[in-house]
C-alpha positions in Angstrom: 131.9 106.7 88.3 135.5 106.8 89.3 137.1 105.7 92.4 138.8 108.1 94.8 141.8 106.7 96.3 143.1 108.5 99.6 146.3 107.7 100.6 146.4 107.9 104.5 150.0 106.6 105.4 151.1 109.9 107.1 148.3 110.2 109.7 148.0 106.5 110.5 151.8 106.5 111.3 151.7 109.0 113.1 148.2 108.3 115.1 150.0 104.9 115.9 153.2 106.6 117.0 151.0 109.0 119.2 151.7 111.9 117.9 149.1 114.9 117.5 148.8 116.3 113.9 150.5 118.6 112.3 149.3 121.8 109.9 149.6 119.2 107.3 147.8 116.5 109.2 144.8 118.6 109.8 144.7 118.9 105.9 144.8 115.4 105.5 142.0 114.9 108.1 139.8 117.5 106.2 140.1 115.2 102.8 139.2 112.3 104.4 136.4 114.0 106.1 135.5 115.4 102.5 136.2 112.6 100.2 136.2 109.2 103.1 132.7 108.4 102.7 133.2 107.4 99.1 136.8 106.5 99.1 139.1 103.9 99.8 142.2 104.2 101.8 146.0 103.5 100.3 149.0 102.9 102.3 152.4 103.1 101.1 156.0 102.4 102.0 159.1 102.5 100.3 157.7 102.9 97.4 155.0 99.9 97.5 151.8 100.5 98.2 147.9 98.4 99.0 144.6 99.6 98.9 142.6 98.3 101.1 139.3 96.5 101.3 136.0 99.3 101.6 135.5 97.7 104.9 139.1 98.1 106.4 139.1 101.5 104.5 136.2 102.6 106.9 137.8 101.6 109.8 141.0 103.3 109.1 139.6 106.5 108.1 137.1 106.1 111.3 140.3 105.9 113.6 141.9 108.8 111.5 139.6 111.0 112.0 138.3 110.1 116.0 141.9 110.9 116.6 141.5 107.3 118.3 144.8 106.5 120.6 143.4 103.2 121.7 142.9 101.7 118.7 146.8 101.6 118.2 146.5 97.6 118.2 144.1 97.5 115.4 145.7 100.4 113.3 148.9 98.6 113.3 146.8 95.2 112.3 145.9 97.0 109.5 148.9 98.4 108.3 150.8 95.1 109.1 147.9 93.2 106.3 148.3 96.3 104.2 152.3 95.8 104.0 151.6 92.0 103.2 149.6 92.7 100.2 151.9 95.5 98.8 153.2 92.8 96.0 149.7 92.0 94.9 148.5 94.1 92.1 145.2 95.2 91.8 143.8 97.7 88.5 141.8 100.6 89.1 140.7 102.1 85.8 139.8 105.6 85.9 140.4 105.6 89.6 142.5 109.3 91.1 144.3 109.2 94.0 144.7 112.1 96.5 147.9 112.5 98.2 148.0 115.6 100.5 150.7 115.2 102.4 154.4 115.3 100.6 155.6 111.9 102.5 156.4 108.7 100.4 156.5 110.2 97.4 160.2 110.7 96.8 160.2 107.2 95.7 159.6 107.3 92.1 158.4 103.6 91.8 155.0 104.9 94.2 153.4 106.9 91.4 154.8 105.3 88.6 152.9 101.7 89.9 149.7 104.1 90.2 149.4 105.1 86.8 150.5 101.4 85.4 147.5 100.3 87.7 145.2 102.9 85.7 144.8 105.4 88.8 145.4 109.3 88.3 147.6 110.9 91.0 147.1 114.1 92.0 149.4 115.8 94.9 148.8 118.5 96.7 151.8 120.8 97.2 152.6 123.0 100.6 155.4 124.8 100.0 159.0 124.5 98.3 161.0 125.4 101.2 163.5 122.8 101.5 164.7 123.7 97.7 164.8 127.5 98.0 165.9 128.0 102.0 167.5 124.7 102.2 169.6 126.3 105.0 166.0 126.6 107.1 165.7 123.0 107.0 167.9 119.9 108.3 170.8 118.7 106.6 169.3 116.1 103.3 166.0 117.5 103.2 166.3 119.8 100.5 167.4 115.9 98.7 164.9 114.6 99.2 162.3 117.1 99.1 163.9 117.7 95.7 162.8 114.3 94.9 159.6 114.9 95.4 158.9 118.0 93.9 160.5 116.2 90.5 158.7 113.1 91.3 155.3 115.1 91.1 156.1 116.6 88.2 156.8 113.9 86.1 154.0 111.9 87.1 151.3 113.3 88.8 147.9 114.0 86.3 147.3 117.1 88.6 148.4 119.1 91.1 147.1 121.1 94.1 148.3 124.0 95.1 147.7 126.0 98.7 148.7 129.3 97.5 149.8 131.1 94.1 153.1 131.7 95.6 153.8 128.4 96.1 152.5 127.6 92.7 155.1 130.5 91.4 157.9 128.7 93.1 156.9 125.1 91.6 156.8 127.0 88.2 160.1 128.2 88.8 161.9 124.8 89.5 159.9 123.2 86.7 161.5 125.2 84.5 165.1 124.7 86.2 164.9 121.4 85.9 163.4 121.4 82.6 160.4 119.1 83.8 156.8 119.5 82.6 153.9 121.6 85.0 151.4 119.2 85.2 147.7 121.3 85.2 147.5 122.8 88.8 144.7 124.3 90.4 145.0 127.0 93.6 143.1 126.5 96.3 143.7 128.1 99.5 143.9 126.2 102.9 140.5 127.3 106.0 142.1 128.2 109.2 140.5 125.1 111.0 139.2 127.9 113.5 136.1 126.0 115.1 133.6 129.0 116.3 133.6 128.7 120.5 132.4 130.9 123.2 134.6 133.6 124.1 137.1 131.8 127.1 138.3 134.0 130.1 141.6 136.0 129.8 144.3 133.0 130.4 147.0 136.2 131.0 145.7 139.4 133.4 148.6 141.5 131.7 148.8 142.4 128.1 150.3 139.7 125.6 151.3 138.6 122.5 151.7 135.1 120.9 153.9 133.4 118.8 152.5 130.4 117.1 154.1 127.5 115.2 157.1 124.9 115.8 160.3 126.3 117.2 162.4 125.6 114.1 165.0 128.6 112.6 162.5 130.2 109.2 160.0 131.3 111.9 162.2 133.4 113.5 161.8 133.1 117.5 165.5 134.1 118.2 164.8 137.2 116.7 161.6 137.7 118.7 163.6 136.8 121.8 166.4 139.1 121.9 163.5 141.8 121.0 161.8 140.9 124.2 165.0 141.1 126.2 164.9 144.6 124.8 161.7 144.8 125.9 162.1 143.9 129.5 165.5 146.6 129.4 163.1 149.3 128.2 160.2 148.7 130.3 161.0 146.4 133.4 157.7 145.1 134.8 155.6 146.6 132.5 156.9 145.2 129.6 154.3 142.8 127.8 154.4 138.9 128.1 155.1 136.5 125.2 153.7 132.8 124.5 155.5 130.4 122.4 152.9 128.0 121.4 154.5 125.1 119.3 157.1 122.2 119.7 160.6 122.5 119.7 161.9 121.6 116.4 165.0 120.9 114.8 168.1 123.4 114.9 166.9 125.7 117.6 169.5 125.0 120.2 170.2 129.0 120.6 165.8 129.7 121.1 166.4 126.7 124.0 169.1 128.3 125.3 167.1 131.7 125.4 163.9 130.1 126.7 166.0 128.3 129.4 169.0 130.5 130.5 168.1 134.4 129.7 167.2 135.5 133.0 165.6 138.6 131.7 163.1 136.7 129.9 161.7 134.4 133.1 158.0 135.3 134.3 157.8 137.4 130.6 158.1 135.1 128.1 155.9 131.8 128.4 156.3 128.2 126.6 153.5 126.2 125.7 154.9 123.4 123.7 151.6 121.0 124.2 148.1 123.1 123.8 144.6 122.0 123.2 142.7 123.7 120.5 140.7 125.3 123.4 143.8 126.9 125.5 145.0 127.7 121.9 141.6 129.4 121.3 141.7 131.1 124.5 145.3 132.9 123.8 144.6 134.0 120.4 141.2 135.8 121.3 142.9 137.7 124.0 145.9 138.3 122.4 146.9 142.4 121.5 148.0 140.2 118.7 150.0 137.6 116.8 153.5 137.9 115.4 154.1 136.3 112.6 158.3 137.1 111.6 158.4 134.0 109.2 161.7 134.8 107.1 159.2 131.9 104.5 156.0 130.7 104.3 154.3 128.2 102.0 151.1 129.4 103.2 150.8 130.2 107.0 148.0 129.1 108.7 148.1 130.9 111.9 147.5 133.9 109.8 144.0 132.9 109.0 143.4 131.7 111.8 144.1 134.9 113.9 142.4 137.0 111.3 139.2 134.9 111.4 139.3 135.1 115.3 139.5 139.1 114.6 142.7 139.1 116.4 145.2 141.7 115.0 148.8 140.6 113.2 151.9 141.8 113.0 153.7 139.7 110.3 156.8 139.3 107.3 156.5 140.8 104.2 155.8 137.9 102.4 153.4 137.9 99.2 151.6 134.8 100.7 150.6 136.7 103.6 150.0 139.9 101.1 147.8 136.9 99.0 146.0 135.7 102.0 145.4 138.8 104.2 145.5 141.2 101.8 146.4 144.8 103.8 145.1 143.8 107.0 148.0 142.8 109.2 151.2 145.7 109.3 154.0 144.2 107.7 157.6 144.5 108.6 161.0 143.3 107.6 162.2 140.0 109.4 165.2 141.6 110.2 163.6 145.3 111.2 164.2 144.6 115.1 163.6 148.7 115.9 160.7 148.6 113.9 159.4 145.2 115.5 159.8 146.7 119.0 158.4 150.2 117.9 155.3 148.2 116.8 154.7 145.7 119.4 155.1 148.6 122.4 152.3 150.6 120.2 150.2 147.3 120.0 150.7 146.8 123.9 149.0 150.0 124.9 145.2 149.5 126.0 144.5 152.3 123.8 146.6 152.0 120.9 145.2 153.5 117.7 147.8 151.1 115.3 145.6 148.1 116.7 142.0 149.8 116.8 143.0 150.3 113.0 143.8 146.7 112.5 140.5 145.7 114.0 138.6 147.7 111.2 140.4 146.6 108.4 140.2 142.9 110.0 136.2 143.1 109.4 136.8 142.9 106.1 138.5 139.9 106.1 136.7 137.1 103.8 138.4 133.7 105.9 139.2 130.7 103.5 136.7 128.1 103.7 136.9 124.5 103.4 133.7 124.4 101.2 135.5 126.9 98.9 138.7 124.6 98.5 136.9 121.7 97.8 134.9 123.4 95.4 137.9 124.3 93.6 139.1 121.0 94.3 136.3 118.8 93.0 136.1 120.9 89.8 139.7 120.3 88.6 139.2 116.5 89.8 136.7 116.8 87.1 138.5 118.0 84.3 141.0 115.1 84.9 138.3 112.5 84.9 
């Protein structure tokens, strides 16, 4: 039987550094939940990587997924005996290792050393952002990303997709950078909703919610000069906003309309650090979520709304067409009158536009984690 090989680099770095996970992390978290019980843990840097014993492998995937804070000392232990044992060389015929997250593998010489050592890699790609809206991202990242995305395809045994659209933009740069397209498989990403008891209203008035980190693709400046509009239209009964996310990178001017647009005080609401269950709590109440993404590898917060039956207003993106279907009403990113016309119908308390939504959302079939890994463990098997 071959070994699984999970490298885990990501989330212990960041569990160390005390930072909560990302929409990638919580992927990560669901392999080693999936696949940890049989596995063993790898962790790279620059290029160099160890796997580590089956009993340290347990107690890093243990700390992984407890989310465990206080064991920072013995997380970095382990990653400090990991990095001493990068230089020793260990074979592991047969063996395929699962990288779900796209850090560390820019450096060539990571999966190149993995298939010398007789171990399959197989990468699973989120989107291809940073090479086709490079002006989205911070300055290098499209580099390196670039990197990555080349790096896979020369030497990964398989690859991963989340959606078909992102597996039509990895086609597409294959065959600009006349590099091969390794087989692939698609298989969408589960919402991570967790089914809870319906919360009390957080908000009395009518709101909506904006959910991701404050960063220039997803659009919030746009949604922010549509709420001042908002407010000018309809004073105090215009309809609150939440911002639920981080602030990101490049989004001085949504700071500077979050902190200095008077209009927008006591309207539009920042939650920057939420807990699943405030998170919950806002979504289920929500007249709905907007979703303006100018690009989305996949979009998470989609599924997760729909599966909460909360209604969407999003871009009109063919991931969101390939993961929603009909369901949500689709605008242009840059459509502000039709974003306002929209949203004001949506506020009503009897608004037909969202009764609709909320018939056509019964018929939503939400992405499961059993059927990705379904999908998943059958193309592991045609590479074994």
């Amino acid at each position: 039987m071959s070994l699984t090989l999970l490298d885990v680099s990501r989330l212990l770095d960041r569990l160390t550094k005390g930072q909560l996970p990302t929409g990638v992390d919580r992927v990560g978290l669901e392999y080693v939940r999936h696949y940890g019980g049989q596995a063993r843990a790898v962790l790279s840097e620059s290029g160099f990587s160890s796997v580590l014993s089956p009993r340290n492998s347990a107690r890093v995937f243990d700390i992984i997924l407890q989310q465990n804070f206080a064991a920072k000392f013995t997380a970095q232990k382990l990653i400090v005996n990991a990095a001493c044992r990068m230089l020793r060389r260990h074979n592991f015929p047969d063996g395929i290792l699962l990288h779900t997250s796209h850090s560390g593998i820019e450096r060539s010489r990571y999966l190149r050393t993995m298939r010398q050592r007789g171990i399959q890699p197989v990468i699973l790609v989120h989107d291809l952002i940073p090479l086709t809206h490079a002006e989205y991202c911070r300055p290098g990242v499209d580099a390196t990303h670039r990197n990555r995305i080349h790096t896979a395809l020369r030497y990964a045994s398989g690859l991963i997709m989340n959606s078909q659209a992102t597996l039509d933009s990895l086609a597409a740069e294959a065959k600009r950078a006349n590099l091969p397209l390794p087989p692939t498989v698609v298989a969408h990403l589960a919402s991570g909703v967790i089914p809870r008891p319906l919360a009390p209203r957080p908000l009395p008035e009518p709101y909506f919610v904006m959910l991701g980190t404050i960063e220039p693709r997803k659009n919030h400046w746009f949604i922010l000069h549509v709420w001042r509009r908002l407010v000018e239209q309809l004073g105090a009964s215009a309809p609150k906003l939440v911002v639920i996310g981080r602030r990101g990178w490049e989004c001085e001017n949504v700071v500077d309309m979050l902190e200095r647009c008077r209009p927008l005080k006591g309207v539009v609401m920042e939650e920057a650090h939420c807990s699943d269950g405030q998170l919950h709590a806002y979504l289920q109440h929500a007249q709905a979520l907007l979703f303006p993404s100018f690009v989305e590898g996949y979009g998470m917060p989609l599924a997760e709304a729909l599966a909460l039956k909360v209604p969407v207003l999003a871009s009109d993106l063919d991931v969101f067409h390939e993961i929603a279907d009909e369901i949500p009403d689709y605008l242009d990113p840059l459509d502000g009158p039709g974003w306002l016309a929209s949203i004001r119908a949506y506020a009503r308390p009897d608004s037909p536009e969202r009764a609709e939504q909320l018939i056509r959302i019964e018929r939503f079939r939400e992405p499961t984690w059993a059927d990705h890994f379904e999908r998943v463990d059958r193309f592991l098997e045609t590479l074994r």
